[in-house]
LUMNU-554582 format. One record per residue (C-alpha): residue in three letters; x, y, z. Coordinates in Angstrom, 2 decimals. Each point is the difference from the previous one (the first is absolute). Example, Ala and Ser with C-alpha at 12.3 -4.5 7.8 and 13.67 -1.06 7.14 Angstrom:
BEGIN
("ala"; (12.30; -4.50; 7.80))
("ser"; (1.37; 3.44; -0.66))
//
This chain:
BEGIN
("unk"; (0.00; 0.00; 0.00))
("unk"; (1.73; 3.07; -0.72))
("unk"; (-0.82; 3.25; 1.94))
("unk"; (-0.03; 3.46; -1.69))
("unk"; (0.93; 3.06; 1.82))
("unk"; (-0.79; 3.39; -0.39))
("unk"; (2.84; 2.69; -0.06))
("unk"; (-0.98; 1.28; 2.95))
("unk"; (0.93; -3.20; 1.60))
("unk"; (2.55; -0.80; -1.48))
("unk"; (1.87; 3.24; 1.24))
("unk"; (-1.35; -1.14; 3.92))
("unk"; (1.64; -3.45; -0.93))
("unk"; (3.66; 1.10; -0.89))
("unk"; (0.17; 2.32; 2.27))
("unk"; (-0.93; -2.30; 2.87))
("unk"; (2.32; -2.74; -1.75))
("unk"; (2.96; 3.08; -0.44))
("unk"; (-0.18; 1.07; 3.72))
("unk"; (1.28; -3.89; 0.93))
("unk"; (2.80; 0.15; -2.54))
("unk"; (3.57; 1.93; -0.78))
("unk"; (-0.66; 3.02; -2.25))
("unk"; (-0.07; -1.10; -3.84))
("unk"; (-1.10; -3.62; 0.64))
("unk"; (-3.25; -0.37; -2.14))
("unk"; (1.93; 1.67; -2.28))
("unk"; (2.61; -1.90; -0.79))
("unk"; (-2.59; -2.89; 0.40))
("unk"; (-1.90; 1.58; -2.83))
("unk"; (3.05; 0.26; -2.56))
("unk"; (1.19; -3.49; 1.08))
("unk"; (-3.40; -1.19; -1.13))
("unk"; (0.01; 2.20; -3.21))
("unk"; (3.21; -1.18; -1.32))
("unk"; (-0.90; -3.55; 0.66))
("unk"; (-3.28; 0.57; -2.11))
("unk"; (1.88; 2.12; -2.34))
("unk"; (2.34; -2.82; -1.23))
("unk"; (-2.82; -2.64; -0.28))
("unk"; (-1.57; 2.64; -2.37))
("unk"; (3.19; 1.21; -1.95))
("unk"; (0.05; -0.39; -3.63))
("unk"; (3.41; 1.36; -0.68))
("unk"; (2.77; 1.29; 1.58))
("unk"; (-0.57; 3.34; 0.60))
("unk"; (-2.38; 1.45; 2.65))
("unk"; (-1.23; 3.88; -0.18))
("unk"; (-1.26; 0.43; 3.70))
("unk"; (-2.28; 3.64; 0.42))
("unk"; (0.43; 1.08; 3.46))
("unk"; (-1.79; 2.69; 1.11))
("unk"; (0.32; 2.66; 3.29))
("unk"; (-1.70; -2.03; 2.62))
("unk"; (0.00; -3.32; 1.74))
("unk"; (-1.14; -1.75; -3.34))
("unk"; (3.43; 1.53; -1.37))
("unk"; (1.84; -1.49; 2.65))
("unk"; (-1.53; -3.71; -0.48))
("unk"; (0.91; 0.46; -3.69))
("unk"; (3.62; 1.59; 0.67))
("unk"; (0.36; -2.99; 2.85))
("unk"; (-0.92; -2.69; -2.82))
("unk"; (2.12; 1.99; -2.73))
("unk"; (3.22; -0.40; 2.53))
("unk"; (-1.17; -3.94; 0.83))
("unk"; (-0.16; -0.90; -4.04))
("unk"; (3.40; 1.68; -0.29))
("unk"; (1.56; -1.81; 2.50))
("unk"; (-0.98; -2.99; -1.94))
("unk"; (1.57; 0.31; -3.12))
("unk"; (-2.67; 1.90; -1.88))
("unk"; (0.13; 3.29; -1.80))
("unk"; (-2.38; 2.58; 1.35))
("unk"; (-0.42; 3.46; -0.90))
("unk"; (-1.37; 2.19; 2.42))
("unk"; (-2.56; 3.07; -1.20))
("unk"; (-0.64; 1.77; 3.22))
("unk"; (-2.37; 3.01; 0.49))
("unk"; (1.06; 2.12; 2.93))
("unk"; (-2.81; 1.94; 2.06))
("unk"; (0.18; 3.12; 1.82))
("unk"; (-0.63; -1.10; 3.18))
("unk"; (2.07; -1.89; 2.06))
("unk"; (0.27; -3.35; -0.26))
("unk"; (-0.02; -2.88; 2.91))
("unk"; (2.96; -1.19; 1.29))
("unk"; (-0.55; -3.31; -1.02))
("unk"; (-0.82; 1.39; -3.32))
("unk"; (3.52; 1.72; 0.13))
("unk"; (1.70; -2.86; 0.46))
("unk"; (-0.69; -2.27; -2.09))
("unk"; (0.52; 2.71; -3.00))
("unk"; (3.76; 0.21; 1.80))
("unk"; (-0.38; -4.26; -0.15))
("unk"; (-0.90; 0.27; -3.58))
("unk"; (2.62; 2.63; -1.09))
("unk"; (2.52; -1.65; 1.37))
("unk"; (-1.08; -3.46; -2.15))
("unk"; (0.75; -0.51; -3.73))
("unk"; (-3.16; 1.01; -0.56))
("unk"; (0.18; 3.52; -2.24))
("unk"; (-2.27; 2.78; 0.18))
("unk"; (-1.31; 1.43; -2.95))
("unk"; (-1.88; 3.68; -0.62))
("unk"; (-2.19; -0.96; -2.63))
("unk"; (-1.07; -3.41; -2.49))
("unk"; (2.41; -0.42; -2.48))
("unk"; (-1.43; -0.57; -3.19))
("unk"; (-0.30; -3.09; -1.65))
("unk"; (1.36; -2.18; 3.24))
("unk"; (-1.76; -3.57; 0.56))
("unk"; (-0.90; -1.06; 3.86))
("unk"; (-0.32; -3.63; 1.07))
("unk"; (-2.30; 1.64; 2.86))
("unk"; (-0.90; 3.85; 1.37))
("unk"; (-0.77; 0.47; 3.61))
("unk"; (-2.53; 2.05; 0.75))
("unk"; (0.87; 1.97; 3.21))
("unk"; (-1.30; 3.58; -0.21))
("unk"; (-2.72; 0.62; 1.62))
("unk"; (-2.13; -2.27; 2.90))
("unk"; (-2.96; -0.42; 1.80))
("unk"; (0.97; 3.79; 1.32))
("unk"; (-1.06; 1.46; -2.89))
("unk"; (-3.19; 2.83; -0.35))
("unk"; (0.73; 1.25; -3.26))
("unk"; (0.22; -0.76; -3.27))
("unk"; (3.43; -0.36; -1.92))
("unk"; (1.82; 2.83; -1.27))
("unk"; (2.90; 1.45; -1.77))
("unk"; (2.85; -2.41; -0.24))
("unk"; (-2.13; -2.68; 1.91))
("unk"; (-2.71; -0.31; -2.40))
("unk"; (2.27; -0.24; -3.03))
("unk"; (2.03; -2.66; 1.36))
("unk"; (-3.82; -2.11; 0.35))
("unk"; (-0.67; 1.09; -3.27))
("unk"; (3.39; -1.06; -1.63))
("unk"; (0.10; -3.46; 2.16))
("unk"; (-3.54; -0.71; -1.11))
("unk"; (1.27; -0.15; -3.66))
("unk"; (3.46; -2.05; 1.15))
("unk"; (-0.60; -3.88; -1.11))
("unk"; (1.25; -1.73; 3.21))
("unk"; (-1.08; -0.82; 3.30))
("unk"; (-0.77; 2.72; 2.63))
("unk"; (-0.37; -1.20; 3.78))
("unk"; (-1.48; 2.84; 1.79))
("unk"; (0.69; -0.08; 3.84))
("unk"; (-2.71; 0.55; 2.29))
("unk"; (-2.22; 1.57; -2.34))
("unk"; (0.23; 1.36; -3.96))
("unk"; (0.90; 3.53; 0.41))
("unk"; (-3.06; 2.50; -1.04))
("unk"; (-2.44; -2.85; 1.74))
("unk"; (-2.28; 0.47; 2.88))
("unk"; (0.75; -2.98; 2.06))
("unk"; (-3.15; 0.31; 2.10))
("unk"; (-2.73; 0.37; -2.81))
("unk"; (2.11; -1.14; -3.32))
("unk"; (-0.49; 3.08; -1.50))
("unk"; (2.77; 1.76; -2.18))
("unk"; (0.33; 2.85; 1.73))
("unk"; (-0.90; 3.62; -1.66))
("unk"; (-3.00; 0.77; -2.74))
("unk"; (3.14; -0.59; -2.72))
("unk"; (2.35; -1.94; 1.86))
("unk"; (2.29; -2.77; -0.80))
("unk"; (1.43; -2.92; 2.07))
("unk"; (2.65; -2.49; -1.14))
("unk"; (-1.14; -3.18; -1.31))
("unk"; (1.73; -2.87; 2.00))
("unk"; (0.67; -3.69; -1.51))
("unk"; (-0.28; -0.89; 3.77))
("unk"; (-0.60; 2.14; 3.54))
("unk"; (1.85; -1.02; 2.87))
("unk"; (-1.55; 1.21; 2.93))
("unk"; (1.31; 0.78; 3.37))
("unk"; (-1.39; -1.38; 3.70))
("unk"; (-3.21; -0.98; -1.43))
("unk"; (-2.76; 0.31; -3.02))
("unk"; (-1.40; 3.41; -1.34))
("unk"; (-3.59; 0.36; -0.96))
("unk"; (0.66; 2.12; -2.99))
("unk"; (2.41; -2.76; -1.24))
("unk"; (-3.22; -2.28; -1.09))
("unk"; (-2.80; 2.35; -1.09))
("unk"; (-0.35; 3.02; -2.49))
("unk"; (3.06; 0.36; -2.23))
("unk"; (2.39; -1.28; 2.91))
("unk"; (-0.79; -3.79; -2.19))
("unk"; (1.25; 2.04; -3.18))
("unk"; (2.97; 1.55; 1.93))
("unk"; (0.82; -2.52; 2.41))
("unk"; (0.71; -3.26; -1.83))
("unk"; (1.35; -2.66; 2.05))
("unk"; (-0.60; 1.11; 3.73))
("unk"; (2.26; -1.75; 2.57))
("unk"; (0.16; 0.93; 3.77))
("unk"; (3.46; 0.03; 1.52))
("unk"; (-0.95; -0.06; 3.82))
("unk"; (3.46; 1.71; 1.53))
("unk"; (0.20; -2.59; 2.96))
("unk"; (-2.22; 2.05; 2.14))
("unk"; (-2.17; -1.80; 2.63))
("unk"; (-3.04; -1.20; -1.12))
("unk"; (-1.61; 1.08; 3.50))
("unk"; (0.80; 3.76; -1.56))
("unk"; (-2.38; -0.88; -2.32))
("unk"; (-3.91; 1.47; 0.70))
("unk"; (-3.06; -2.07; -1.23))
("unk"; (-0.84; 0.81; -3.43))
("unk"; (-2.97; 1.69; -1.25))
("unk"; (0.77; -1.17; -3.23))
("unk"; (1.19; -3.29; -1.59))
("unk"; (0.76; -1.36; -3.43))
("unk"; (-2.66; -2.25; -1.33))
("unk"; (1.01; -3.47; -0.56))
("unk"; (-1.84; -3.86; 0.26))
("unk"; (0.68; -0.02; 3.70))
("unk"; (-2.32; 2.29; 1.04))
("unk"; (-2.91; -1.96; -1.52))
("unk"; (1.20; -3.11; 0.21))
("unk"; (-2.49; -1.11; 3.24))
("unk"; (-2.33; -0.04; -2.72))
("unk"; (1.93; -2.03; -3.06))
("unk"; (-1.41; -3.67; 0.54))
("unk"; (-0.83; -2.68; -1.99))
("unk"; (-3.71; -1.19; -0.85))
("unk"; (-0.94; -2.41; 1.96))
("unk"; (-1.58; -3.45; -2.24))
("unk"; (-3.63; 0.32; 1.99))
("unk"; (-0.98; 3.46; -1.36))
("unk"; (-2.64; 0.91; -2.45))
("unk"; (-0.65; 3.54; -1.54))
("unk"; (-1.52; 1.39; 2.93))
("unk"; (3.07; -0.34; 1.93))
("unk"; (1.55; 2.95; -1.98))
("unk"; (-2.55; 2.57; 0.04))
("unk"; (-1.83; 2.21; -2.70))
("unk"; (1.20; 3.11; -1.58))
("unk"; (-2.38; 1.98; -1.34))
("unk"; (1.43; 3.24; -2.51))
("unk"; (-2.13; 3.00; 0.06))
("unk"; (0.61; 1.83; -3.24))
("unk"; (-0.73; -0.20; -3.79))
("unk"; (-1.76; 3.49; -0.89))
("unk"; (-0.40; 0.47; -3.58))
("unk"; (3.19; -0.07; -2.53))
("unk"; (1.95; -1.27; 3.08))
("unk"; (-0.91; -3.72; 0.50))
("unk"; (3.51; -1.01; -0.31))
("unk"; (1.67; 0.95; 3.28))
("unk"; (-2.68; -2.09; 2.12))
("unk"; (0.78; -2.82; -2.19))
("unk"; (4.27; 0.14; 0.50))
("unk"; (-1.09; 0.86; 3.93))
("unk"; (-2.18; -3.38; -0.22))
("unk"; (2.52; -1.91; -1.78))
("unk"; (2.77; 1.13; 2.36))
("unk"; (-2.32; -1.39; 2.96))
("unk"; (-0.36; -3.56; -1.68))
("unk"; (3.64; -0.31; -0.56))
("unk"; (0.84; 0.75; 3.41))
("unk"; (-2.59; -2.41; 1.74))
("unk"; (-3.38; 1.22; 0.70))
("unk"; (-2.68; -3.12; -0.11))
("unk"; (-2.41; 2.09; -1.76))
("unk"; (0.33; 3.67; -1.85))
("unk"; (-2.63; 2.20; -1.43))
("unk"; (-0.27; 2.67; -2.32))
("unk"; (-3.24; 2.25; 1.31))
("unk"; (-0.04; 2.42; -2.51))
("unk"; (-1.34; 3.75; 0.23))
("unk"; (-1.38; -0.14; -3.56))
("unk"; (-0.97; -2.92; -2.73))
("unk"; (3.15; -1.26; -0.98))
("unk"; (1.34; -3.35; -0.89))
("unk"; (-1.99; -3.18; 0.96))
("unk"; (3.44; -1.78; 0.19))
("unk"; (3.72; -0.05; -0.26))
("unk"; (0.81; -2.18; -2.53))
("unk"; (3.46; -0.52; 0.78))
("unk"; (-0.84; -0.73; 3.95))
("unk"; (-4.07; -0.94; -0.16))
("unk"; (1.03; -1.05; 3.76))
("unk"; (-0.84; 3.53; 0.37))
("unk"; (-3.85; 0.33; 0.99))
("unk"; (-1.31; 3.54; -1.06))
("unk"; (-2.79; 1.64; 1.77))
("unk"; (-2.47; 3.20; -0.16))
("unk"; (1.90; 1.93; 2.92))
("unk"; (-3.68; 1.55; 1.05))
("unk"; (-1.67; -3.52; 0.42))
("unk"; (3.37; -1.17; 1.34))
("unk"; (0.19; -0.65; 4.24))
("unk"; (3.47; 1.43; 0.53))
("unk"; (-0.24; -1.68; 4.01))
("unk"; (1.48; -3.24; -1.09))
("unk"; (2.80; 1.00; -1.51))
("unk"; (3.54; 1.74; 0.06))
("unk"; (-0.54; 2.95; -1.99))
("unk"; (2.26; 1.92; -2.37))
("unk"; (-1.50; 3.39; -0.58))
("unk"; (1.43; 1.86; -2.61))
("unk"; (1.17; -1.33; -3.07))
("unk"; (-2.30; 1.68; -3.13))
("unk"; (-2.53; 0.95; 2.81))
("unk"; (-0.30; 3.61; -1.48))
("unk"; (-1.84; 2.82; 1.83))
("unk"; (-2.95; -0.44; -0.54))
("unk"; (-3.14; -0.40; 2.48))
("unk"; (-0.28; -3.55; -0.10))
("unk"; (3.76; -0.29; 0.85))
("unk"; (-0.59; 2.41; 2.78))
("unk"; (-2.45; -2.02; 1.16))
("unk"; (1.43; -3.28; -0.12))
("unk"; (3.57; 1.87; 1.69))
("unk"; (-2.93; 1.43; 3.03))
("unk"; (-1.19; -3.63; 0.05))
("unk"; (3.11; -1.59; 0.38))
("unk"; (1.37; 2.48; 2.83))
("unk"; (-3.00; -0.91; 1.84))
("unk"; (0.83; -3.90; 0.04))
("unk"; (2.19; -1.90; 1.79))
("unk"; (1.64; -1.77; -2.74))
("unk"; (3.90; 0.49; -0.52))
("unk"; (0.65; 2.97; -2.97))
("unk"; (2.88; 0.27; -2.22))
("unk"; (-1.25; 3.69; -0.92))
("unk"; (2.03; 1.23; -3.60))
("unk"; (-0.42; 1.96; -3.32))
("unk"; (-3.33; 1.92; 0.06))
("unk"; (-0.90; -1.34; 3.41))
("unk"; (2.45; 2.47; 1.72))
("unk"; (-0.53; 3.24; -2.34))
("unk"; (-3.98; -0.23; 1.24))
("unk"; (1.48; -0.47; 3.62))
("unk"; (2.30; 3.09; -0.75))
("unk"; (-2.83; 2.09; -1.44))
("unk"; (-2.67; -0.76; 3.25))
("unk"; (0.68; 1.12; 3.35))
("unk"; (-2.86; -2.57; 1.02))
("unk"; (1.78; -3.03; -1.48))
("unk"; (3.46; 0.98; 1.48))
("unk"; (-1.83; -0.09; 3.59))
("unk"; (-2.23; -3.05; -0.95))
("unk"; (4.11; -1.60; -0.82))
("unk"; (1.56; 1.09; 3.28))
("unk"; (-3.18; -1.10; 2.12))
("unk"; (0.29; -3.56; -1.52))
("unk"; (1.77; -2.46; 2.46))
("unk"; (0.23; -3.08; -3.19))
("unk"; (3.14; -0.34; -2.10))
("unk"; (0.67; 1.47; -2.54))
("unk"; (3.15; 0.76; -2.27))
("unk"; (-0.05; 3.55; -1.78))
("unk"; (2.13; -0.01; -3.23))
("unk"; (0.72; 3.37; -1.48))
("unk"; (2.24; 1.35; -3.11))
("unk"; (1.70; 3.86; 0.80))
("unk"; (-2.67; 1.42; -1.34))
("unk"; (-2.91; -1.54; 1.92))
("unk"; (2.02; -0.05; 2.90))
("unk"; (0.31; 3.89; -0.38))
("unk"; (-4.35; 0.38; -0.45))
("unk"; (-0.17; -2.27; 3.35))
("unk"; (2.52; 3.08; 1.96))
("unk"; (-0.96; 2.77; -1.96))
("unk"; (3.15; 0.95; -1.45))
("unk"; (1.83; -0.75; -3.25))
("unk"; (1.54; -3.00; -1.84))
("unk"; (3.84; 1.37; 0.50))
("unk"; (-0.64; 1.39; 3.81))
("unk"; (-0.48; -3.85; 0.83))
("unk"; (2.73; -1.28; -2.57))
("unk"; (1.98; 2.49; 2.00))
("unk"; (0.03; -2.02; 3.18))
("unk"; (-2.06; -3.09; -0.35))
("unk"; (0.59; -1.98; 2.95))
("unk"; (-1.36; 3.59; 1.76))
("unk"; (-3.20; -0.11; -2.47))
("unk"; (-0.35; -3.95; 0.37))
("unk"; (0.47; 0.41; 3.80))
("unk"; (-2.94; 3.22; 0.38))
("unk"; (-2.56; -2.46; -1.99))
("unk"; (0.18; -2.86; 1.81))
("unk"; (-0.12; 2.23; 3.12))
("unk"; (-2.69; 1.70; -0.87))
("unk"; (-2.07; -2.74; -1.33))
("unk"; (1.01; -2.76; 2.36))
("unk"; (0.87; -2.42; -3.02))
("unk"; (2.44; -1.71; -1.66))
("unk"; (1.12; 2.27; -3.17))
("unk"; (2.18; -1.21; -2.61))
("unk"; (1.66; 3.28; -1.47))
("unk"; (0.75; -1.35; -3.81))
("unk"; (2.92; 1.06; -1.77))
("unk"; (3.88; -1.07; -0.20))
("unk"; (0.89; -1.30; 3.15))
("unk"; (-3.99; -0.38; 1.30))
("unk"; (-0.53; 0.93; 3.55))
("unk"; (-1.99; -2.09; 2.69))
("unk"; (-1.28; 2.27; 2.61))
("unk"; (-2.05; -1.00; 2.96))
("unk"; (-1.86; 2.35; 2.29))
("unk"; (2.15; -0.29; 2.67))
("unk"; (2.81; 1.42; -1.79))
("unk"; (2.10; -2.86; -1.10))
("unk"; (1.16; -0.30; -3.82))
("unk"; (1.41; -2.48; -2.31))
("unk"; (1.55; 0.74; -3.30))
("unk"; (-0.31; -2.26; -2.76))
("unk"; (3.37; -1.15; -1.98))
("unk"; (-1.63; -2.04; -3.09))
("unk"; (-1.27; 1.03; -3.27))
("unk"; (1.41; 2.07; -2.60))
("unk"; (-1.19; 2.25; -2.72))
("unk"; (-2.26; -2.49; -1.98))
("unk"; (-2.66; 0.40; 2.67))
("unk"; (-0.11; 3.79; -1.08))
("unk"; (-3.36; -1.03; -3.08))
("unk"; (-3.84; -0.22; 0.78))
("unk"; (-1.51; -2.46; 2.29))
("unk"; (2.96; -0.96; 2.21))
("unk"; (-1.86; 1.51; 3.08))
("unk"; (-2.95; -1.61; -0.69))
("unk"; (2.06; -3.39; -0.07))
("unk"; (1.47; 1.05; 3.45))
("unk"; (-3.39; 0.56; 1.45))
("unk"; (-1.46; -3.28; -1.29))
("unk"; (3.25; -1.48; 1.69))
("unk"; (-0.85; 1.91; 3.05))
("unk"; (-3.77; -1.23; 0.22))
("unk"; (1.30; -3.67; -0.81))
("unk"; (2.49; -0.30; 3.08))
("unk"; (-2.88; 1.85; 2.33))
("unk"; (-2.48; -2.63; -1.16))
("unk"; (2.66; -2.69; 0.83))
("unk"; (0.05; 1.57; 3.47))
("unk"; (2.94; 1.85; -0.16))
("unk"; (-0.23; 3.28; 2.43))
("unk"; (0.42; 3.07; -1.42))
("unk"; (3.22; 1.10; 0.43))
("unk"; (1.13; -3.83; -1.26))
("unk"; (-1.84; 0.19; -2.71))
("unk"; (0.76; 3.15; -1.08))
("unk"; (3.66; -0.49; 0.10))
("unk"; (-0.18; -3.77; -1.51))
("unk"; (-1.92; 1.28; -3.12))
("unk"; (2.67; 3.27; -0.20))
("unk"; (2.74; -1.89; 0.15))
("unk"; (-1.01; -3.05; -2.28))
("unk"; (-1.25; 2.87; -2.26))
("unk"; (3.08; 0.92; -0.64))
("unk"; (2.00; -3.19; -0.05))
("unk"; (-2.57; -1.46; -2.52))
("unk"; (0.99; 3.18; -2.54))
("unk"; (4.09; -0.69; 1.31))
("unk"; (-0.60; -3.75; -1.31))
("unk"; (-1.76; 1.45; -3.03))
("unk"; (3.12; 1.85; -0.96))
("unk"; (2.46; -2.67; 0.90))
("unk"; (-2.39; -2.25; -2.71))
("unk"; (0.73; 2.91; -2.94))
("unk"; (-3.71; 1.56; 0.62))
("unk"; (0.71; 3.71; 0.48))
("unk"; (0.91; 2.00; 1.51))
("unk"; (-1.21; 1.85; -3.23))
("unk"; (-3.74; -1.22; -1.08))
("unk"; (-0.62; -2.00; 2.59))
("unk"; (-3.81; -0.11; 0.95))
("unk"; (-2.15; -0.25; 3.06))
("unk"; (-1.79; -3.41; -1.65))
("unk"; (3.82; -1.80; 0.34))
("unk"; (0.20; 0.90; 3.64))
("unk"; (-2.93; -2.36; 1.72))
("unk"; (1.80; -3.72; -1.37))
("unk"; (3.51; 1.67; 0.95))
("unk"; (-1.87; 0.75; 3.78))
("unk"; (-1.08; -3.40; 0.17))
("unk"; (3.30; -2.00; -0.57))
("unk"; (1.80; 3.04; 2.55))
("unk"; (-2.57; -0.81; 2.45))
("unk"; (0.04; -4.20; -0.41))
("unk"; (4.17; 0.30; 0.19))
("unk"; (0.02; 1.94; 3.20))
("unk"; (-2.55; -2.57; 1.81))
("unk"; (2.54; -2.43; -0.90))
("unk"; (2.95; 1.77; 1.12))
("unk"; (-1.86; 0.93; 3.30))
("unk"; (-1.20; -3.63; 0.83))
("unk"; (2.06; -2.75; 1.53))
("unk"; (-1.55; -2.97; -0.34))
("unk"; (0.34; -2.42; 3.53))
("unk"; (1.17; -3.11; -0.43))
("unk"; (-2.08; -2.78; -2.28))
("unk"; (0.33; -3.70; -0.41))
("unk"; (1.70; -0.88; -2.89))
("unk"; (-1.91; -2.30; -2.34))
//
């Protein structure tokens, strides 16, 4: 399980970890680990390491003076602040000048790096990149080699994954090693275009330094209670009944790829219960039992409100309906813009004490707090945080690096998937995943982060097949959820010992 910590804790952590240590300790720790990582990465022989004014200067200048000590040729492009720097910081640019390391005033031209360190700027830094700073990120985002940024890419936020400034730049790493422990801006927003390859280098400090985390990477072991095989006496009642709420005219598809998406990932029985006349089948799935949603009794079922549901009355109604029940809600799409728009519905949805798993995009996310699509891109474990705070609900903030927020504050951020979920009807396949694993009996909070996570791994093992990234489509993703979902019951179960035959 790994923890992710805020800057602000971070800083608490070293300096409760410094205070028990000789001056300079964590970091010489820090370029110790950089040069190690630097030479498993090195495509070449020469290394161009950017060291900056601060502390992150000093980690790079410590693992500049480290990878000249063994043999390699570094040159050393150092950008000197006005303020005075730490002492540690001092010494190990005395440690480095005094290598065979040479420092260099600007990037010669035409000169090939096996690697390029990326040490100008850490998790310090408010502003966006300027001057000399910002043209070295530009010119090492056009260099063809590897880039290992430490701590953080310079010119990202390493709380919110934002690049910081309205026209900023940040460097784009081949691979982020980061110090004492995991940054949340490492994993969502454009920190998973930045970051690459994120590694944590601990520094040897106590783990009893460490705080409880209010945010965690998502990975199999946090659902994995819930990851068991079928057992032989079950029938299709066992497994519960999904029921999609959607289908207004000219959008009949998205309940159908939400439907299909439940089926593939388990539920005994799913239903279509369509706003207006649509198809009388799927005739690729006819599994899939379609309904008139007004004639349809939505207090048997798992419900997925959302997909294709529209805006109008009838959908309203059905969404008043459904908030009045007791049944568990996957609540998506449509669903949440009529929530957004209604003061009545939004306290009708905090009143309710039944699960219920609320799935919105930016942009829905921003109708739901009254604010706009790049305020909550701007920080969105904040924005995934306030809604599941204010709704009391499980909320799965979409986007690169989805984010898994419970009321009580806790967040998860999710590491799979990659840019062929970015076409039509993904999120209604992640809600009919959603409504499958509640129907199983999955709580919320399992559920939601099973289906997130499998979401992603199913469009991961897409891409690994040569489907996508590029053209890959929502209808691929419910056969690739089924065969991630079957392989990690498998992995999870250990079977007790059996007679051999």
């Amino acid at each position: 399980m790994t923890s992710i910590y805020s800057v602000a804790e971070i800083r608490a952590i070293e300096q409760a970890a410094a205070a028990g240590l000789p001056p300079g300790t964590l970091m010489q720790r820090a370029g110790q680990a950089a040069a190690a990582t630097a030479i498993e990465l090195l495509r070449g022989h020469a290394v161009l390491v950017l060291a900056g004014p601060g502390n992150n200067g000093g980690d790079a200048l410590e693992a500049a003076a480290n990878l000249a000590q063994a043999g390699i040729e570094v040159s050393i492009l150092h950008l000197k602040g006005s303020a005075m720097s730490a002492p540690e910081t001092v010494h190990a640019f005395e440690r480095a000048q005094a290598s065979d390391a040479r420092f260099i005033d600007a990037l010669p031209a035409g000169q090939e790096w096996g690697l390029v360190i990326d040490g100008l700027f850490g998790i310090g830094l408010a502003r966006p990149l300027a001057g000399a700073a910002r043209a070295l990120a530009l010119a090492v985002n056009q260099l063809n080699c590897p880039v290992l940024a430490l701590d953080v890419p310079s010119g990202l936020d390493a709380d919110t994954g934002a690049v910081i400034g309205p026209d900023g730049v940040a460097v784009r790493a081949s691979c982020t090693l980061t110090f004492i422990g995991d940054k949340p801006g490492l994993h969502t927003f454009a920190g998973r275009d930045v970051a690459g390859h994120v590694l944590v280098a601990p520094l040897g400090i106590d783990v009893a330094l460490l705080p409880a985390a209010a945010c965690l990477l998502n990975a199999p072991a946090l659902f994995a209670g819930h990851l068991a095989p079928r057992p032989h006496n079950t029938h299709k009642g066992s497994f519960g009944d999904v029921a999609i709420v959607g289908g207004a005219a000219g959008m009949a598809g998205a309940p159908v790829l939400a439907a299909r998406a439940a089926l593939f990932c388990g539920a005994g029985r799913v239903f279509v219960a369509s706003i207006d006349p649509g198809p009388a089948f799927d005739s690729v799935h006819p599994e899939i039992m379609f309904r008139d949603a007004a004639g349809f009794d939505i207090t048997r079922c798992t419900l997925v409100l959302g997909p294709g549901m529209g805006s109008s009355a009838q959908a309203g109604s059905m969404l008043s309906k459904a908030l009045a029940g007791s049944a568990p809600l996957v609540i998506d799409a449509d669903a949440l813009n009529l929530i957004a728009a209604s003061a009545e519905l939004q306290a009708r949805l905090s009143a309710r004490q039944a699960a219920a798993i609320l799935t919105p995009h930016p942009l829905e996310a921003a109708r739901l707090l009254g604010v706009t699509a790049p305020v909550v891109q701007g920080d969105r474990l904040a924005a995934a945080r306030e809604l599941a705070a204010r709704f009391g609900k499980i909320v799965v903030l979409k986007g690169s690096g989805s984010i898994i927020a419970e009321p009580g504050g806790m967040a998860v951020i999710n590491p799979t998937g990659n840019p062929g979920l970015a076409t039509g009807g993904t999120g209604d396949v992640l809600a009919g995943t959603c409504g499958a694993l509640l129907a199983q009996g999955w709580p919320a909070r399992e559920a939601a982060l099973g289906a997130v996570w499998m979401h992603g791994a199913a469009a991961d093992r897409l891409v690994e097949q040569g489907v996508g990234p590029i053209g890959m489509t929502a209808g691929e993703l419910p056969a690739a959820l089924r065969a991630v979902l079957n392989e990690r019951v498998a992995l999870n179960f250990t079977p007790g010992a059996r007679p051999q035959l």
